[in-house]
N, C-alpha and C positions, 0 to 999 in steps of 0.2 A: 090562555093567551090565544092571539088570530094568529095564522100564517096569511094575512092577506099583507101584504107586505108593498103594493103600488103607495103606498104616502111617505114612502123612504127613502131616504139620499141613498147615495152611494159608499158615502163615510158610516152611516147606521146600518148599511147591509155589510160593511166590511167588517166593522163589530160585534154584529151579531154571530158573523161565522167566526171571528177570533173567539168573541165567548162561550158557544158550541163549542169549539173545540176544545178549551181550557176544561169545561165542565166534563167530556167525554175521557178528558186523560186524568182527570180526577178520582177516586174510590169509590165515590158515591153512584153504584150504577144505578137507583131509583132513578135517575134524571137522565141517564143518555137515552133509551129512546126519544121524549121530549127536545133534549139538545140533539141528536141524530136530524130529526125531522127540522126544527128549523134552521141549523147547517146545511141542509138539502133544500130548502127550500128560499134561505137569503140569497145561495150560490146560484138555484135558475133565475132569480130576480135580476141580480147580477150581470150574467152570461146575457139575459134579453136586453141589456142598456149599454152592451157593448157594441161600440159598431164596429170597431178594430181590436186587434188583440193588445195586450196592453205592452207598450213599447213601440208600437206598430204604428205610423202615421197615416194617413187615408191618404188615396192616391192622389196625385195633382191634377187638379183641375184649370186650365190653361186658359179656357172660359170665363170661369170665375174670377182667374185673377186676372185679368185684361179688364173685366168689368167693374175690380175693387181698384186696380189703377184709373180708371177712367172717373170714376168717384172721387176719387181723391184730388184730381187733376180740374172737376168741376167745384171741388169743395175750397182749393186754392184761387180758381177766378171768382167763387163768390165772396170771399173773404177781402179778394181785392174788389172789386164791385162795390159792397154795400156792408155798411157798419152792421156786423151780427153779434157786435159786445152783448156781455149777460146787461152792463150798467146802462146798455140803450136800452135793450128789451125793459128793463125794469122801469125805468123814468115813462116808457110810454105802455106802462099799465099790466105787464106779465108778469106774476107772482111768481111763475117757475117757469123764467126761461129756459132753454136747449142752447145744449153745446153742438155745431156744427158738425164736426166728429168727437169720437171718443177720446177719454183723456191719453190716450197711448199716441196719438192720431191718426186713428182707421176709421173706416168707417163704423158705424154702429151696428148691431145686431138689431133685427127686427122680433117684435114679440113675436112672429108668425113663427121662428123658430122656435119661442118658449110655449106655444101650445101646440109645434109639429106641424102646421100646417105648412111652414116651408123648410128644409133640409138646410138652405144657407138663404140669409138674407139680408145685404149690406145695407145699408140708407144714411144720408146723412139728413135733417132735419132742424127746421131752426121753427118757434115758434111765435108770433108776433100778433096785436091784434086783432085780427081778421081772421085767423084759423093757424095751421101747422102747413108747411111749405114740406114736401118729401121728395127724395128723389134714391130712388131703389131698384135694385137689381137681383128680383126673387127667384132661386130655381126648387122647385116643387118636390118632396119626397119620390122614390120611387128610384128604380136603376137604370139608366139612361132618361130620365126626365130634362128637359129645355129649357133652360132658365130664359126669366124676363126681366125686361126693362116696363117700369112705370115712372110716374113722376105727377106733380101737381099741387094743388091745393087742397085740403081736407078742412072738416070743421073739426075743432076740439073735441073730442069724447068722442067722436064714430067709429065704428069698426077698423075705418082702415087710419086712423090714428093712435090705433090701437097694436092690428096685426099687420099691415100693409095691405098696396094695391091687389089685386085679384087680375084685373086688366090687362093686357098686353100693351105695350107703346113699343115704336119703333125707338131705338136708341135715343137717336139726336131730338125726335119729339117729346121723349120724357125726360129727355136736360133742357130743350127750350119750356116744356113747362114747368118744370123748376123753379129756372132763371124768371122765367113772368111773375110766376109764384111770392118768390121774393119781391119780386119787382112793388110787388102790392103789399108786402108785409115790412119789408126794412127799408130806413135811408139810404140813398146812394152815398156812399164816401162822394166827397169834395174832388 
């Protein structure tokens, strides 16, 4: 067996140390070196994908959340603005429309945080058309890193339909191009 253990949840490194340990309180000591070492070795996998201890919340970010209310607050004027039903997107030709926000209704998590290139990254997104309309608020890994505002229009399939913008916008430039954004992808409500 490998100890290279990077393609593992957190749920199969927690098991693998429950089973190390079941097998080392066991009689059979042919196997505790073997279970020794990958107990030792699920537990650093572990400890590196901790960012907080467990119980422990990350500190409050006051940044962050002013930027997830302000999201939220543009994803309520776009809802009153312009029809982003799944049942419009589909009649005018999207096989896998987007939901505005997430079903809880926050904003969405950006892939940039599932391959790490961003530490938090909100967006809310509708797709139509013409490409994916985003509007996002990235702040970058790192300890004291600056989070940004993007926004705009993307093609289907490109990177930053993918992971997010890269770019820096001032705030209110990457809600007005959003709102354009849309402007070009959905019906105005009546």
């Amino acid at each position: 067996m490998s100890l290279d253990l990077t393609g593992k949840t957190a749920a199969e490194l927690k098991a693998m140390v429950a089973n190390a340990e079941a097998i080392l309180a066991g009689a059979n000591t042919k196997l505790h070196v073997k279970a020794q070492q990958f107990r030792e070795a699920a537990q650093a996998a572990l400890a590196e994908r901790r960012v907080a201890p467990p119980g422990q919340r990350a500190e409050p970010n006051p940044e962050l959340d002013a930027a997830v209310a302000r999201i939220k607050a543009v994803a309520a004027e776009a809802l009153a603005k312009f029809d982003l039903t799944p049942e419009t997107a589909k009649a005018r030709g999207i096989t896998t429309p987007h939901a505005l926000l997430a079903g809880s209704g926050a904003p969405k998590t950006g892939g940039g945080v599932r391959t790490k290139k961003f530490k938090r990254c909100p967006y809310i997104s509708y797709r139509g058309p013409g490409g994916i309309a985003i509007l996002q608020y990235a702040l970058p890994p790192g300890e004291g890193a600056t989070g940004f505002w993007a926004g705009g229009l993307v093609a289907v399939g490109s990177d930053e339909s993918k992971t997010g913008f890269d770019a820096a916008m001032e705030p209110e430039a990457a809600i007005a191009a959003f709102l354009k954004a849309l402007s070009e992808l959905a019906p105005a409500r009546p």
